[in-house]
C-alpha positions as CSV (number, residue, x, y, z in Angstrom):
1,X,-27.4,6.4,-7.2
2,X,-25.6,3.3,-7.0
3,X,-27.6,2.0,-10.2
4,X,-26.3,4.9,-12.0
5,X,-22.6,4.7,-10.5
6,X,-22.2,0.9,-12.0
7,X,-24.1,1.8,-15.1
8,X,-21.4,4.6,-16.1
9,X,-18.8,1.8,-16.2
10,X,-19.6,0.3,-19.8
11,X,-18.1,3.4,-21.3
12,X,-15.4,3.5,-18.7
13,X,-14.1,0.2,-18.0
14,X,-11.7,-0.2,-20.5
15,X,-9.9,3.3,-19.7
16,X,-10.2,2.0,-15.7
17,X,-8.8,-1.2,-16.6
18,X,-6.0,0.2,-19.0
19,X,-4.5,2.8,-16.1
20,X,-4.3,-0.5,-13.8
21,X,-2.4,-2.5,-16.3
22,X,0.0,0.3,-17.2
23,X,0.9,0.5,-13.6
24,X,0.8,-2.6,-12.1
25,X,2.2,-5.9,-13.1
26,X,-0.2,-8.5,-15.1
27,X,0.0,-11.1,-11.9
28,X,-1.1,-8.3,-10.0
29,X,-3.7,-6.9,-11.8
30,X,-5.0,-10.5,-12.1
31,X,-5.3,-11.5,-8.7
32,X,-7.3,-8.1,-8.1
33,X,-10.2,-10.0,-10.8
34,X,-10.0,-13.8,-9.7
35,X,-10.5,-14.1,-6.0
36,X,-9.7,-16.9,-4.5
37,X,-12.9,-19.0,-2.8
38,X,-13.4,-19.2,0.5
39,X,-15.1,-22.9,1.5
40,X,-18.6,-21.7,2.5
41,X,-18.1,-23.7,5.9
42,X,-15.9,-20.6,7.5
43,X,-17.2,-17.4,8.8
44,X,-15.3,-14.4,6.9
45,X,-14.6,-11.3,8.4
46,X,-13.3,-9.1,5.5
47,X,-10.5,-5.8,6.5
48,X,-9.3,-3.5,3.8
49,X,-6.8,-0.7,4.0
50,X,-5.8,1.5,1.1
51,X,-2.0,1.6,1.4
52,X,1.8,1.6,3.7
53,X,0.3,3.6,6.1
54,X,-3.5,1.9,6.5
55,X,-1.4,-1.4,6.4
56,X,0.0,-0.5,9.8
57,X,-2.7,1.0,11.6
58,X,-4.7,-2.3,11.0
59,X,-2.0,-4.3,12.5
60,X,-3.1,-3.8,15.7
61,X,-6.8,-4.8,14.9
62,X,-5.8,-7.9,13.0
63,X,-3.7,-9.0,16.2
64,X,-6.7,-8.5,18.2
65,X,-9.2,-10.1,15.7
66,X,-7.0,-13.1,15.9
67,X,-6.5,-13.1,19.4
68,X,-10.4,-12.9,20.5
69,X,-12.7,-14.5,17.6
70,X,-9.8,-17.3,16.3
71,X,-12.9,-19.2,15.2
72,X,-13.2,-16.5,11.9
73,X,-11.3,-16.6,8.7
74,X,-9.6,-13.3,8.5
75,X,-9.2,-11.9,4.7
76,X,-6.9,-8.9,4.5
77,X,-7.1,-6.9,1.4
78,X,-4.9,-3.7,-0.1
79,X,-6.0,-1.6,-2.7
80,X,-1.9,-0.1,-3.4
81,X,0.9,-2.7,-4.6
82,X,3.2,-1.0,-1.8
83,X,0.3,-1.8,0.5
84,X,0.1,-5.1,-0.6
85,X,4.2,-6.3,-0.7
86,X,3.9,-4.7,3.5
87,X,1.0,-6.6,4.4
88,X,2.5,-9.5,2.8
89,X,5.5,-9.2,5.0
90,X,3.6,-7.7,8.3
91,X,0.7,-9.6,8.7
92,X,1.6,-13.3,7.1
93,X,0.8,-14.6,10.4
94,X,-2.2,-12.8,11.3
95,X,-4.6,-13.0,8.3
96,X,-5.8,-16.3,7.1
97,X,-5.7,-14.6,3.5
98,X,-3.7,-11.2,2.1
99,X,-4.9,-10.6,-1.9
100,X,-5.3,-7.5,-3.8
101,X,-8.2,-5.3,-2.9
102,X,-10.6,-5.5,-5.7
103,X,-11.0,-2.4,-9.1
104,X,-14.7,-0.8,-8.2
105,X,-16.4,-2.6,-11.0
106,X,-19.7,-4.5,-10.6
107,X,-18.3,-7.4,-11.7
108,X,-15.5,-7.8,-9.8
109,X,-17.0,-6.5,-6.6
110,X,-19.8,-9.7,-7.0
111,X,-16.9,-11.9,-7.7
112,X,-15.0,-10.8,-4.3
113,X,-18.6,-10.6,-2.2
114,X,-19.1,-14.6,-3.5
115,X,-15.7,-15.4,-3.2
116,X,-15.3,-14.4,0.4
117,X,-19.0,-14.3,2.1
118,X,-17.8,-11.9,4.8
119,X,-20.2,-11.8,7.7
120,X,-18.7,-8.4,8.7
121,X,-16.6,-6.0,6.3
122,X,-14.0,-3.3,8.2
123,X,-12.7,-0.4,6.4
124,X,-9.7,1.0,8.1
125,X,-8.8,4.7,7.7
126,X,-10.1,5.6,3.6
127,X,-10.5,3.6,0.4
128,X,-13.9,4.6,0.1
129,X,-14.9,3.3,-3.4
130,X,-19.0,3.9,-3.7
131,X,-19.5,0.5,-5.5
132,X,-17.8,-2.1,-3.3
133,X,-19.2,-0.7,-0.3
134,X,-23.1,0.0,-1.8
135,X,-23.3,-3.6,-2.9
136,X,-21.9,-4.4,0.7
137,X,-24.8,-2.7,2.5
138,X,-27.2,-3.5,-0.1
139,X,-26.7,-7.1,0.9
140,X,-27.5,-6.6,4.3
141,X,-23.9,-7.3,5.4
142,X,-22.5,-5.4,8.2
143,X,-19.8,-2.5,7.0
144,X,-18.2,-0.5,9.4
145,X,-15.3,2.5,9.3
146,X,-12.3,2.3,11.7
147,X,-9.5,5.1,12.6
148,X,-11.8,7.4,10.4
149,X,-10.2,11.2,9.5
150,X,-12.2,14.0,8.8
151,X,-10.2,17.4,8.9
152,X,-12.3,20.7,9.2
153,X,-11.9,21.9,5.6
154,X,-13.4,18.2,4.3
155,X,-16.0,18.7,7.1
156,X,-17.4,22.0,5.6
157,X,-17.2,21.1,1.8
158,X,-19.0,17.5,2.7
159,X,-21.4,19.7,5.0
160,X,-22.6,21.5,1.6
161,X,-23.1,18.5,-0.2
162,X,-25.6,16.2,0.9
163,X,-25.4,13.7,-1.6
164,X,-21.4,13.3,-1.5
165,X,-21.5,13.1,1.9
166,X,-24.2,9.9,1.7
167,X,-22.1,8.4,-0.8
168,X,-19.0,8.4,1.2
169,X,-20.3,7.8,4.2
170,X,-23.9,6.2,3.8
171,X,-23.2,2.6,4.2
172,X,-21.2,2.8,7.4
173,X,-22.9,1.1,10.5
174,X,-20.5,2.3,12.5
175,X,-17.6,4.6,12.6
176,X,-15.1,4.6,15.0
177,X,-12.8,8.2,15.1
178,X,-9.3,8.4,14.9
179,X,-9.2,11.5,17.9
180,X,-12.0,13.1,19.7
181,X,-12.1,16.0,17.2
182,X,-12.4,13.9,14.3
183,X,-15.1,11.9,16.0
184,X,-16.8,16.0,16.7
185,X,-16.7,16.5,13.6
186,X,-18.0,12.9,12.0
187,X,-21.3,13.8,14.7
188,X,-21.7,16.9,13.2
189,X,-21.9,15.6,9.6
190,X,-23.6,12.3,10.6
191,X,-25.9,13.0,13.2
192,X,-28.1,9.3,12.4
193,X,-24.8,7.4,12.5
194,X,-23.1,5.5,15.2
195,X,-19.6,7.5,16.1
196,X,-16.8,6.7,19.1
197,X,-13.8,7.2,19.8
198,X,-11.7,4.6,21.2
199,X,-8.1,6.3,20.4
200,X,-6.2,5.7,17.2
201,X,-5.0,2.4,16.2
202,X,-1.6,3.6,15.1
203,X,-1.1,4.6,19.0
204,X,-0.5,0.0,19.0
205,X,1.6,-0.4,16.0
206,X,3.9,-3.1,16.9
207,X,7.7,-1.9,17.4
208,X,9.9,-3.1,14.7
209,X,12.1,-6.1,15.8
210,X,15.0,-6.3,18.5
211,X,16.8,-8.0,15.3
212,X,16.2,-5.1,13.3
213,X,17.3,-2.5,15.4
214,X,19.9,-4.2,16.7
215,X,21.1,-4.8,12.9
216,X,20.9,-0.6,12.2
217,X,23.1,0.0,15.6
218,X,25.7,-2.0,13.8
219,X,25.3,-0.7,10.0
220,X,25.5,2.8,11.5
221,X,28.3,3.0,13.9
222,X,30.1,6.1,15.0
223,X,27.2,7.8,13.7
224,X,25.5,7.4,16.7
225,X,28.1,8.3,18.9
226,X,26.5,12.3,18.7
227,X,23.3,13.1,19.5
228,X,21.0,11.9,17.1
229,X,17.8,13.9,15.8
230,X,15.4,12.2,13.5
231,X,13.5,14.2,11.1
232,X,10.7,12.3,10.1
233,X,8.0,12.2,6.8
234,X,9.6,15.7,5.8
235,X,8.1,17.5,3.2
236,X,9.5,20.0,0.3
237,X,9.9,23.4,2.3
238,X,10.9,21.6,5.5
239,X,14.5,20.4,4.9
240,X,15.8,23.7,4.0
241,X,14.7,24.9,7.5
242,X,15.8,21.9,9.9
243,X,19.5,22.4,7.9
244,X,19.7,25.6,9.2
245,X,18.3,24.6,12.6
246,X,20.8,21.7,12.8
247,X,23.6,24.0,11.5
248,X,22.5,26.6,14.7
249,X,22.7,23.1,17.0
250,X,26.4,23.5,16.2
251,X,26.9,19.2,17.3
252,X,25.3,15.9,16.5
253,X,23.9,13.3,13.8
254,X,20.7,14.1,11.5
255,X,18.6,11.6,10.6
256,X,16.3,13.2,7.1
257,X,14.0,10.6,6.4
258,X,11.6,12.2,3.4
259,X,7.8,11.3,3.3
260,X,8.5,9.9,-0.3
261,X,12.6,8.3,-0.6
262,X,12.4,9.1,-4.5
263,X,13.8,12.6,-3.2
264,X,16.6,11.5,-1.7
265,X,18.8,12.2,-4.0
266,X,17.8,16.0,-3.9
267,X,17.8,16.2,-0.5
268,X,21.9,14.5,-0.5
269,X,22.3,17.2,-2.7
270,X,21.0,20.2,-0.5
271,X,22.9,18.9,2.2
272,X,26.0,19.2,0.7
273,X,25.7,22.5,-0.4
274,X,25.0,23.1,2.7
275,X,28.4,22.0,3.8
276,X,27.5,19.2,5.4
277,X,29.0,15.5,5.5
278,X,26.6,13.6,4.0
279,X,25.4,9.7,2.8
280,X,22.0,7.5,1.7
281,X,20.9,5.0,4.3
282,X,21.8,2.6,1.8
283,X,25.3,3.4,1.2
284,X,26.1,4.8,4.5
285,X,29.6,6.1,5.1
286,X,31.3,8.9,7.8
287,X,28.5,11.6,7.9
288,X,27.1,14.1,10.2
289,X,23.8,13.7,7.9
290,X,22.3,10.7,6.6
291,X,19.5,11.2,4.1
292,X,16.7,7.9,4.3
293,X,16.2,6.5,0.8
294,X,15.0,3.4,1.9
295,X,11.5,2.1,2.8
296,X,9.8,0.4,6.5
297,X,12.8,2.1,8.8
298,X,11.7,5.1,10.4
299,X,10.5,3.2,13.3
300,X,13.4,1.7,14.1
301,X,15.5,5.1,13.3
302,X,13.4,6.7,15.9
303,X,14.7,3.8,18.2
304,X,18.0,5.2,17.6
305,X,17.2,8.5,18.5
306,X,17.6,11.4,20.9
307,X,15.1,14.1,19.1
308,X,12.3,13.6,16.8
309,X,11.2,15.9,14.7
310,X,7.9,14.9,12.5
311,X,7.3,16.5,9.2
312,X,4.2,17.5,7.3
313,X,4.0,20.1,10.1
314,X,6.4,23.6,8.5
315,X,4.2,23.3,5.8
316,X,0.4,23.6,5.6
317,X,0.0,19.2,5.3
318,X,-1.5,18.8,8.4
319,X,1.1,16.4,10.2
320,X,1.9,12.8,10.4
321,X,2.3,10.2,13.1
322,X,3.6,12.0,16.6
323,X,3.1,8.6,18.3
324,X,5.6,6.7,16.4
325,X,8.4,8.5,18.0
326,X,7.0,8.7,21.5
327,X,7.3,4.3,21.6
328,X,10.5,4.7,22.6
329,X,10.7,7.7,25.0
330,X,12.1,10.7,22.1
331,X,11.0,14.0,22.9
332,X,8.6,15.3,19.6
333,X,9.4,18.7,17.8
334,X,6.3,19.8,14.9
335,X,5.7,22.7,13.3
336,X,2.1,25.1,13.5
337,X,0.7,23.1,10.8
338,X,-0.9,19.9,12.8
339,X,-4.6,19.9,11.9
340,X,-4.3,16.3,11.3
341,X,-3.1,15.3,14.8
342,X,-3.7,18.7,17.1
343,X,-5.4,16.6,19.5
344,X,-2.4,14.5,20.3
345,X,-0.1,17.5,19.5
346,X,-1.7,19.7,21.9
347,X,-2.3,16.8,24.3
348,X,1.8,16.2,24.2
349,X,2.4,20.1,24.7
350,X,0.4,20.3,27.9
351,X,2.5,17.2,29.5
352,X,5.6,19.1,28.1
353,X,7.4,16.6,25.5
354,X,5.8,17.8,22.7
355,X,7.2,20.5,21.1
356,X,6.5,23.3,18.2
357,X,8.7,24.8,16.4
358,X,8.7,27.7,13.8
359,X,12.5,28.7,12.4
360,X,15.4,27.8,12.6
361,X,17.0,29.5,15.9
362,X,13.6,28.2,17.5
363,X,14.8,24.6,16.4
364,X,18.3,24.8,17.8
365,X,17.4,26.3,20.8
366,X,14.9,23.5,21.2
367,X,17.2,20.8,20.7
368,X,19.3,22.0,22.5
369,X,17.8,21.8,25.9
370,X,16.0,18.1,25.0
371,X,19.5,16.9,24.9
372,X,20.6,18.4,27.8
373,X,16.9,17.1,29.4
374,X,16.7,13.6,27.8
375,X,16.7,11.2,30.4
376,X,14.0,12.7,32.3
377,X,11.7,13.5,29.1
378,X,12.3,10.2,27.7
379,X,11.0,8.7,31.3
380,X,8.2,10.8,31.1
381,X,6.9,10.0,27.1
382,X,7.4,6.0,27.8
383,X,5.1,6.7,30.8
384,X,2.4,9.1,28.7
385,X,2.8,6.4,26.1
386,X,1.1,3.7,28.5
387,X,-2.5,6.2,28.8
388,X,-2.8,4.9,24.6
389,X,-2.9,1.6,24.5
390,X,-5.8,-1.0,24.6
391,X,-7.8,1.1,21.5
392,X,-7.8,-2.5,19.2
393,X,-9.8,-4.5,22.4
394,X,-12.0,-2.0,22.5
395,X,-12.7,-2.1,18.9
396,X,-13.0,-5.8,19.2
397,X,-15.0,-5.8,22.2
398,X,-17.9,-3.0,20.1
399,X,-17.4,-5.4,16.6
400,X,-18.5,-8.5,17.8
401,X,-21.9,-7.3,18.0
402,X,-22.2,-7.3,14.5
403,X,-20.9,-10.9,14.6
404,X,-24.4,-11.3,16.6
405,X,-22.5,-12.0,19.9
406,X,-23.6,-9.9,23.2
């Protein structure tokens, strides 16, 4: 299969390498084909992530890497240019080496596998590209899957095709779940392979910086002043719906940070025809709603909080990260769609700071009686936040195995 996969690429290179040139810049592109070498004399221990989001969840791991086998060279590689600029900036002092993840072509996979030697290769999350990880196994060197997803509706279309589901995930040694239903499902599918669960790795992201927060308290002002709800990673069909929730809320500051800024500008829009006061992030001025059109700040926005809401949940998306908020004690509002992350949503229902919502009156009322119950549910999520943490030791404490130690 693999034989065939590479041999398909002398009539498709050119278009492959064309779509990379037309969207990245030529220094880019040409650190993704020329590797740097790594002196044979270290021992290489090779993470990759796919983007922004992958970045972060292997920030933890890379911390712990360092922390407990300092005697490895850690290379750190990012198939997205996004990716790439935030690991730059979020893991300079972790990695011994941040490049370009490599294009799926033979020869540029053989020119990263001599480059770096890595005695163990860890995928975190996705960026499952059949030729880099085949020639991986096929030299005997150890691969294994971190933070791994698998939502029910991949987990029946993989389930009816054998031979996708080996490609994907037939090189793995081990795979480590992101939550216990992901690691159900992964057992289902791969009943030969090795799958845990440790918890997720974005349950340790590191908090952004007193600097930084302390920074946005200042740039923002009399804005927060109000009680503050922060809608997070919203998604078209969302917006329209937490408007007229925070119109029912009748008092406050709204935080509307979209899953992609580009939208921004739409979103200042609808909030003004809404009749609201409203600014960007960038060019903030007296508002009751500020619209987020930058990138990297949600974390510390949620810092600044009273209420978080986290999007990708009104509409059928499957959620995004509930955990980010709950770091600094906010209260969590989602909507029904949370396939994604219903372990942790349901998980934060039972201990009664997790909350879902469906309409707009539902939203008001809901916020409403956080506000008026904040200190005690913000006491209660900084504790619950505590039962999450240690997930990168673990992984470290399994790995080194694989590194031949007992």
């Amino acid at each position: 299969m693999l034989k065939f996969y590479f041999a398909t690429q002398i009539f498709t290179w050119p278009f492959y390498l064309g779509s990379h040139f037309k969207r990245e810049k030529r220094a880019l592109l040409n650190k993704r084909l020329n590797p740097p070498l790594i002196p044979d004399t270290k021992q290489v221990i090779w993470i990759h992530t796919l983007s922004v989001g992958e970045v972060q969840a292997a920030i933890p791991l890379l911390k712990a890497l360092r922390e407990n086998l300092p005697g490895y060279f850690l290379v750190f590689t990012v198939a997205t240019a996004s990716g790439y600029q935030q690991a730059l900036k979020r893991a300079e002092n972790l990695a011994d080496l941040i490049w370009p993840g490599p294009i799926d072509l033979y020869t540029v996979i053989r020119k990263y596998l001599k480059s770096f030697h890595p005695a163990l290769f860890i995928l975190v999350e996705s960026d499952i590209w059949p030729g880099l990880l085949g020639e991986i196994k096929r030299r005997d060197i150890p691969l294994v899957l971190v933070n791994a997803a698998l939502s029910e509706r991949s987990f029946k279309r993989l389930n009816k095709i054998p031979i996708l589901k080996d490609l994907l995930f037939g090189s793995f040694s081990f795979i480590g779940a992101a939550t216990k239903g992901d690691a159900e499902r992964l057992k289902k599918l791969l009943p030969e392979r090795e799958i845990f669960f440790f918890g997720n790795l974005k349950y340790e992201i590191p908090p952004p910086s007193k600097e930084k927060i302390a920074r946005l308290k200042t740039e923002l002002g009399p804005f927060l002043k109000r009680p503050v709800i922060v809608c997070g990673s919203t998604h078209p069909g969302e917006e329209e719906l937490l408007f007229e929730g925070f119109r029912r809320f009748g008092r406050g500051s709204l935080v509307l940070c979209p899953r992609h800024p580009k939208r921004a500008e739409e979103l200042l829009k609808l909030a003004r025809e809404k009749g609201f006061k409203a600014s960007k992030r960038s060019n903030p001025s007296a508002s009751e709603v500020i619209v987020v059109d930058t990138l990297g700040e949600l974390a510390a926005l949620y810092s600044l909080g009273d209420v978080a809401f986290v999007g990708g949940s009104l509409v059928p998306v499957g959620g995004h990260n509930l955990f980010e908020p709950l770091v600094f004690g906010l209260p969590v509002c989602f909507g029904p769609y949370v396939e994604s992350i219903s372990d942790l949503a349901e998980y934060l229902i039972e201990k009664q700071i997790g909350f879902k919502i469906d309409n707009s009156k539902n939203i008001a009322d809901l916020w409403n009686k956080i506000v008026c119950q904040q200190k005690d549910l913000k006491d209660k999520a900084l504790a619950i936040k505590k039962e999450f943490l240690g997930v990168s030791q673990q992984y470290v404490a399994y790995l080194e195995k694989f590194l031949g130690h007992k």
